[in-house]
N, C-alpha and C positions, 0 to 999 in steps of 0.2 A: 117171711124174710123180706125183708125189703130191697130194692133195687132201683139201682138210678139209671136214665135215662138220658142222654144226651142227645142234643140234636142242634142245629144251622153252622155247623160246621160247611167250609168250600175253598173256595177259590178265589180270590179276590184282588186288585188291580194296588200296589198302593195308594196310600191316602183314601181309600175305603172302608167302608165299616161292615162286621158283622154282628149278630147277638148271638150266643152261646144260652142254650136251654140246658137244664139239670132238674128233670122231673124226677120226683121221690112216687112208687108206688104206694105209698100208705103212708100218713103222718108218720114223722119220729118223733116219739115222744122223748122229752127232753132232750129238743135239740140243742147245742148253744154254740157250733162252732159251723160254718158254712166257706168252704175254699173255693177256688180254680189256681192247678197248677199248671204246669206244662213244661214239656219235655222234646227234647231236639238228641238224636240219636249219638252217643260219648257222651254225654252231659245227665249230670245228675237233675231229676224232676225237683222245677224251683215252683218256691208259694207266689202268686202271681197276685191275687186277691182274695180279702176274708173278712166277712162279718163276726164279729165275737159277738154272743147276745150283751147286749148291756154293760159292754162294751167300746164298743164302732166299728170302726170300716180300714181297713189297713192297703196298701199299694205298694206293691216295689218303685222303686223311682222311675224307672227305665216305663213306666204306666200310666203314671201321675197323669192326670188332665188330660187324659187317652180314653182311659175302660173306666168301666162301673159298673160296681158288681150290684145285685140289689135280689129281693126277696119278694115272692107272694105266697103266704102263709095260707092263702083260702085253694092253692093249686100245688100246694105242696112241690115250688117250683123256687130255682133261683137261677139269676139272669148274670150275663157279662154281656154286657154293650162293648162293642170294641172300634173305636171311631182313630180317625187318622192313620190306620193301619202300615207297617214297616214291613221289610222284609223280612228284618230281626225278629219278630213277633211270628214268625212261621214257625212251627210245635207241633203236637198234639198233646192237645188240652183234655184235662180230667178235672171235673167235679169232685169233691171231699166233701161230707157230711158227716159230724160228730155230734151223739151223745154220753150221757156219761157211763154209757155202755155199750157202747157200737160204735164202730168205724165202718163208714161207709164209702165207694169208691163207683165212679161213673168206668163206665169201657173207655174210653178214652175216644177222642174226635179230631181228624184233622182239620188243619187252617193253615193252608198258605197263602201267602203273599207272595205274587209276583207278577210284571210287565207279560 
């Protein structure tokens, strides 16, 4: 069974940045779908960033020229850089990994932003 791993989740000042890890225990074979959503307590978990394989690269606006999600296939690992950081961006973030036979889901990680 596979399992995701999250980690650099914290604390952080706005206008700071963190990176967001989502390590996979074992290749997924036939991966094609890779997320990070996030979720803030009354509010439904929104899609934040995702790779489609062959594809691209998707952003909510409210991210645009902020994060960037990205991939390393030899650590079976996918990244969000999160730079400029807001208050508003305060969550707990989950990883999503899809094949075409699994849904996969990180435990979830905090991130706040604040003074």
């Amino acid at each position: 069974q596979v399992q995701l791993v999250e980690s650099g989740g914290g604390l952080v000042q706005p206008g700071g940045s963190l990176r967001l890890s989502c390590a996979a225990s074992q290749n997924i074979f036939g991966e094609n779908f890779m997320a990070w959503y996030r979720q803030v307590p009354g509010k439904e978990r929104e899609l934040v960033a995702s790779i489609i394989t062959g594809t691209g690269i998707n952003y909510i606006d409210s991210v645009k020229g902020r994060f960037i999600i990205s991939r390393d296939n030899a650590k079976n690992t996918i990244y969000l850089q999160m730079n400029s950081l807001k208050s508003e961006d305060t969550a707990v973030y989950y990883c999503n990994r899809k094949s075409m036979f699994r849904i996969y889901w990180g435990q979830g990680i905090q991130v706040t932003v604040s003074s």
